[in-house]
N, C-alpha and C positions, 0 to 999 in steps of 0.2 A: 850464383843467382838461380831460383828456380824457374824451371821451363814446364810449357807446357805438356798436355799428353801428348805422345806423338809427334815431336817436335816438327820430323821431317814431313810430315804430311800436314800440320798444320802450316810451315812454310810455306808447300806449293800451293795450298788453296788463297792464303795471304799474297803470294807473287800474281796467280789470276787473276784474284777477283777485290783487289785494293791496290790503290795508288801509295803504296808505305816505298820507302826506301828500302835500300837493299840493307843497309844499317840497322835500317828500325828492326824489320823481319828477324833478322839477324840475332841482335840482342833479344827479341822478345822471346825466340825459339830456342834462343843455347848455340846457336851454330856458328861459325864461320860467315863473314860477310860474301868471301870467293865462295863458298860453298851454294851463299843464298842466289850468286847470281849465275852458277852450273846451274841452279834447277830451273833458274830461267830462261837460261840458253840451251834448256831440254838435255841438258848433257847427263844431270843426275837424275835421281826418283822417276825416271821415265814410267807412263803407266802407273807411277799411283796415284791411287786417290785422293784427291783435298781432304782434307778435317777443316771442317766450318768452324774457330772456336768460339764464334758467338753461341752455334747450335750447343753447342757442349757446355754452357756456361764457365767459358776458360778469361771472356771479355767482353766488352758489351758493344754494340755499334756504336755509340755514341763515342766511345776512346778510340775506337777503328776512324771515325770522322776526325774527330780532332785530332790525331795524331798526322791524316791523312793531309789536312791545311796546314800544321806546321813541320817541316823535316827535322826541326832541332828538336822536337818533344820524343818519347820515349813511350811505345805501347807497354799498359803493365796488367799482370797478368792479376785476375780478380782472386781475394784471398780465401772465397767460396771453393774454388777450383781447386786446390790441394786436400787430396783426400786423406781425412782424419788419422791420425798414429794410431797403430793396433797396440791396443792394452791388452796386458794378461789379464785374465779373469780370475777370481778367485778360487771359484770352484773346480771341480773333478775335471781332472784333464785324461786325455786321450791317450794312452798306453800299446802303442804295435804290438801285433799278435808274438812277431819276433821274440819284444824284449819280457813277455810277460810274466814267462818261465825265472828271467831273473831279479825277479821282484822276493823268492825265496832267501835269494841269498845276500841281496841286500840288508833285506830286513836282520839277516842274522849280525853281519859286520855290523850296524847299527846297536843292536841287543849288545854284540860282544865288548865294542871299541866304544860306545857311547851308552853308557848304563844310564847317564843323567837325562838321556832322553826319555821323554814321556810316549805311548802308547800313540797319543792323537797327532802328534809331533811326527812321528814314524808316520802315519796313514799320511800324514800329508804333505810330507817331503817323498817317500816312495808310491804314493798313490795305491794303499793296499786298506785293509780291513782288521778292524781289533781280533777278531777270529781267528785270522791267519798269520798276525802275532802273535798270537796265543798258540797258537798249534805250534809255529818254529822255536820260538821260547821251551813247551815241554818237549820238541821231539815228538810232537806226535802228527805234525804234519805227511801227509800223505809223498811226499818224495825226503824225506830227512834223511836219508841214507843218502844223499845225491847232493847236499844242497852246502855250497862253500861259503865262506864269508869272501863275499866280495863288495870293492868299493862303491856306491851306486854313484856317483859322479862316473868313473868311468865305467857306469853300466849306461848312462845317458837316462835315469830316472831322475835325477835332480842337478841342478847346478853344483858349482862350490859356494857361490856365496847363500844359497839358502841355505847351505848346509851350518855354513858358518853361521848363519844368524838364527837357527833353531839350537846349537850350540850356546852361546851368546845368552839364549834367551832362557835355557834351561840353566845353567849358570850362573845367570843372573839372582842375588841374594842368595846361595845356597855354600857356604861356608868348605871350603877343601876338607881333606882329609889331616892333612898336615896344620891346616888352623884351630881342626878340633884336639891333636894331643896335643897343640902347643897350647890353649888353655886348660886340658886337662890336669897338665905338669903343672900349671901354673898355680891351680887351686889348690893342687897335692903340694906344692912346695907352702904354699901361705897355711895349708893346712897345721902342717910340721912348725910354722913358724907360732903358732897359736897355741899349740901343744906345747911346745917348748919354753 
């Protein structure tokens, strides 16, 4: 079930300053019903502070009243109060000074082991520049002496699965190696069969 912020602090200001059970308190916070009534017998949270969760928009006074006339009812927490899921954004992400260096060598492993990847595919699974693809591609990047192919998943520049899906997606419609001579043979045999 979700709890509030600060469960424990919201508790003790609920034990003060409302007549809720030790149940209600209890379920609405996440906690222990013994837990709710240590902090009434001061045994627990001594010294902290209440969290008002009207003040905080976690509930509203009006469900603090009515819950507070009937003990079988249930405080719930307002669906406003659960702070929004963080979305990835699409754009340019943040790169540590750290790993920056191995954005060289990613990019190579990428060139070497995935040639059906595209250029802009590359920029935006390793977070680099068509330039600096260009440059590791001739060798004429400014550290190429230095720079290894290694895996950018466990360089921590991109996941597995976008990798897999820039994969996927460069692949997508684009005929293997092995399916171009097997029609090649194919026309060469019907060729001979036409001649013949």
């Amino acid at each position: 079930m979700r709890a509030p912020l600060m469960p424990k602090a919201t508790a003790v200001w609920l034990v003060e300053n409302t007549a809720l059970t030790f149940e209600q308190i209890a379920e609405f916070c996440g906690l222990h019903p013994l837990e709710v009534q240590a902090i009434a017998d001061g045994e627990v949270a001594i010294q902290m502070q209440g969290l008002d969760p009207v003040a905080n928009g976690q509930t509203t006074a009006e469900e603090l009243a009515r819950c507070a006339a009937d003990p079988n009812t249930r405080l719930k927490l307002l669906e406003t109060a659960i702070p929004p899921q963080l979305y990835r954004h699409k754009g340019p992400r943040y790169t540590p000074i750290a790993k920056r260096q191995d954005k060289p060598d990613a990019i190579f492993y990428l060139l070497r082991n995935h040639p059906e990847l595209s250029d802009a595919q590359i920029c935006k699974l390793v977070g680099t520049t068509k330039p600096t693809i260009n440059a590791v591609r001739d060798r004429t990047h400014w550290n190429s002496t230095n720079i290894k192919a290694r895996h950018p998943v466990g360089l921590g520049l991109c996941t597995l699965e976008e990798l897999d899906q820039a994969v996927t997606r460069a692949t997508r419609g684009k005929k293997s190696l092995a399916d171009i001579e097997a029609e090649i043979a194919a026309r060469a045999a019907e060729a001979e069969d036409v001649e013949a």
